[in-house]
KOLKEVEX-858421 format. One record per residue: residue in one letter; x, y, z of N, C-alpha, C in turn; residue number from 1. Coordinates in pm, whole numbers. Atoms other than C-alpha are relative to their C-alpha. Layout:
<rs>
A|X|Y|Z|X|Y|Z|X|Y|Z|NUM
...
</rs>
This chain:
<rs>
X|-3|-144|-14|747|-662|-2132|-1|33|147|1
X|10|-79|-194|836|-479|-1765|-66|133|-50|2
X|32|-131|-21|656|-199|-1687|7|51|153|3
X|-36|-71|-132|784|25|-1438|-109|97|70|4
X|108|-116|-75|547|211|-1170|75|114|2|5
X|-103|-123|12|829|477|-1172|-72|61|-95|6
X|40|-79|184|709|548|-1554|-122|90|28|7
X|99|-71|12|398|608|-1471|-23|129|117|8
X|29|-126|-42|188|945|-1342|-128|-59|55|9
X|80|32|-67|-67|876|-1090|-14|111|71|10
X|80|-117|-106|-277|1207|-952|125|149|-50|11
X|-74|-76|8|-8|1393|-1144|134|4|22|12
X|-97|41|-80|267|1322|-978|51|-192|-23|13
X|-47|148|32|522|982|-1055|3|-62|130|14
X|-16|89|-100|502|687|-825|129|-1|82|15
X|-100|10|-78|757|602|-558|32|-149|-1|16
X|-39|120|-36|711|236|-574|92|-22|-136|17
X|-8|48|147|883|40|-832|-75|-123|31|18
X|134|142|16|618|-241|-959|15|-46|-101|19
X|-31|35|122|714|-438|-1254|-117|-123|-20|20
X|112|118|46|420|-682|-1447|77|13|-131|21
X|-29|125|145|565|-924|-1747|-121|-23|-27|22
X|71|15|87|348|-956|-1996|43|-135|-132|23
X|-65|107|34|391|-1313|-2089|-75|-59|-158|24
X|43|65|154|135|-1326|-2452|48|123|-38|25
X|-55|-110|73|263|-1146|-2676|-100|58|-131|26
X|145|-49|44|-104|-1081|-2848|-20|101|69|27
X|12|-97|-88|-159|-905|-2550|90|157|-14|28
X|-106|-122|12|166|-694|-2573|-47|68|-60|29
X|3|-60|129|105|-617|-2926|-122|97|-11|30
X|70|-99|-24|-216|-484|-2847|-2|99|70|31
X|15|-97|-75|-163|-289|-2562|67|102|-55|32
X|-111|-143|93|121|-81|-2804|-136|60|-110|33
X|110|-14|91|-161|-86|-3052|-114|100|43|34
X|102|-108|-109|-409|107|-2828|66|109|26|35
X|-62|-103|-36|-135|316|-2697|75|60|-96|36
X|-17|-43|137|-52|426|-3062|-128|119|-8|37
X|105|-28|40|-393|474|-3144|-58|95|55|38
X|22|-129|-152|-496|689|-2800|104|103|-4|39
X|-110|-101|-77|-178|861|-2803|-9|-1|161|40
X|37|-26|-136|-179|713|-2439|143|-84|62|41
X|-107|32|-12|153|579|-2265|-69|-204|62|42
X|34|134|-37|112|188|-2192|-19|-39|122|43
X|-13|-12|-105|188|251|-1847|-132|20|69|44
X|145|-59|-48|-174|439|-1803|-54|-112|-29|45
X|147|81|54|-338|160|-2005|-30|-142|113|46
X|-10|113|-102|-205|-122|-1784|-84|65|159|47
X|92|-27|-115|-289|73|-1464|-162|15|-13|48
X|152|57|-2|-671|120|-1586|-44|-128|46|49
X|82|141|-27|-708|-232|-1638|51|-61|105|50
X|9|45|-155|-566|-343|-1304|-78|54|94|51
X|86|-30|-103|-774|-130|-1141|-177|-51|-38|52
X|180|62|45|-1119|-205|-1326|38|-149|94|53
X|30|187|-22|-990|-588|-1267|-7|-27|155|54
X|-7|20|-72|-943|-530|-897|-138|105|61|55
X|228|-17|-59|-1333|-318|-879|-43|-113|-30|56
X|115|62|-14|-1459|-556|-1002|11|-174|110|57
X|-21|58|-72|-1309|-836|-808|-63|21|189|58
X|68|-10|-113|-1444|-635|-498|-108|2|-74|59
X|153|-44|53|-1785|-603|-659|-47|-140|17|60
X|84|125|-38|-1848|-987|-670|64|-38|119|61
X|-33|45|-195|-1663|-1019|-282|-156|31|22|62
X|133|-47|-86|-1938|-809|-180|-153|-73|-59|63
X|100|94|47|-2212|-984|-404|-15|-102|90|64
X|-35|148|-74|-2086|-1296|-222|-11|41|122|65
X|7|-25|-142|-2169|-1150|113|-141|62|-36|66
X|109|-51|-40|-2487|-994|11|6|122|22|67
X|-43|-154|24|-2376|-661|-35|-72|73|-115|68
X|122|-37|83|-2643|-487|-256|82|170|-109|69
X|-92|-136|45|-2460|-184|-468|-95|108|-53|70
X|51|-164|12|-2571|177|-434|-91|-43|150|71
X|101|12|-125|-2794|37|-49|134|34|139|72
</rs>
């Protein structure tokens, strides 16, 4: 599956980049249509959530790993 950053709406307003992510299980796929059924939410939004959670939390244990204390 491509998904285009074009598609999506970020702050209201459509992207400028184009950004394409393959979606290489097809469990995965099937769910993410499955959700975006279910939400009435475009697949486009669902994918951008979870890249962004996956890239907080990726800074969240950087900073752990330096001793970075969260909310100090």
């Amino acid at each position: 599956m491509n998904i285009d950053k074009n598609c999506t709406i970020s702050g209201g307003k459509p992207s400028l980049e184009d950004f394409r992510i393959q979606i290489t299980d097809p469990m995965l796929y099937d769910r993410l249509h499955t959700l975006s059924v279910e939400y009435s939410l475009p697949v486009e939004l669902l994918v951008n959530v979870a890249v962004k959670r996956l890239v907080n939390d990726v800074d969240f244990v950087r900073g752990l790993r330096i001793g970075q204390i969260e909310g100090a």
